[in-house]
C-alpha positions, 0 to 999 in steps of 0.5 A, a space after each residue: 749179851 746174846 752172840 748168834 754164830 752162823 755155820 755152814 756155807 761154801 761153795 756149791 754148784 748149782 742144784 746140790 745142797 747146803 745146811 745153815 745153822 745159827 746158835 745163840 748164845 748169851 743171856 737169853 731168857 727165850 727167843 721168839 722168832 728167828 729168821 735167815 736173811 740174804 744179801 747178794 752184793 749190790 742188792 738190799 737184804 732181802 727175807 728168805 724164811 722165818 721160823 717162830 717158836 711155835 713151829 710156823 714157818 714162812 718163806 720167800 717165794 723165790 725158796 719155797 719148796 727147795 729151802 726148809 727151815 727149822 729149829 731146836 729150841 732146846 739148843 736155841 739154834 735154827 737151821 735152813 735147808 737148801 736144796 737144789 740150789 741155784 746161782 741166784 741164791 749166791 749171797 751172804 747169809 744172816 741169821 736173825 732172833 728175835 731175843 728175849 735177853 735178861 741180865 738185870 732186866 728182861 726186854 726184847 731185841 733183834 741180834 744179827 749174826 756175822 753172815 756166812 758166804 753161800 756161793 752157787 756155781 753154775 
């Protein structure tokens, strides 16, 4: 089974920042992509950036150029950046990998986290 636990939101006025972090755990063999999700209430989950292991990166329009995102391989953990932040960023936050987990046999899954609140004030 592979675990990915989130850390590091809050609560934030509006142009600070914050630091996500994401760590899997579990039977992993390797990850492929991993990704930060959001949802704000009422809203679908929407992609903010993704990350491959190779080191590409994508993001939403709506967080380039303040969002950064990054991993540690080594640590299978993925972080994201978020500077200068803004009262429409308020949102559960998800981390997503995309897993290749092995006990007896190896296949490829998506393993959620459990979100982490990130809330801008104005």
């Amino acid at each position: 089974q592979v675990q990915l636990v989130e850390s590091g939101g809050g609560l934030v006025q509006a142009g600070g920042s914050l630091r996500l972090s994401c760590a899997a755990s579990g039977s992993i063999f390797s990850i492929n992509d991993m990704a930060w999700y959001r949802q704000a209430p009422g809203k679908q989950r929407e992609l903010v950036a993704t990350a491959t292991t190779g080191g590409s990166t994508n993001y939403a329009d709506s967080v380039k150029g303040r969002f950064t995102i990054s991993r540690d391989n080594a640590k299978n953990t993925v972080y994201l950046q978020m500077n200068s932040l803004k009262p429409e960023d308020t949102a559960v936050y998800y981390c997503a990998a995309d897993v290749i987990t092995q006990v007896t046999v190896r296949y490829l899954a998506r393993f959620w986290g459990q979100g982490t609140q990130v809330t801008v004030s104005s």
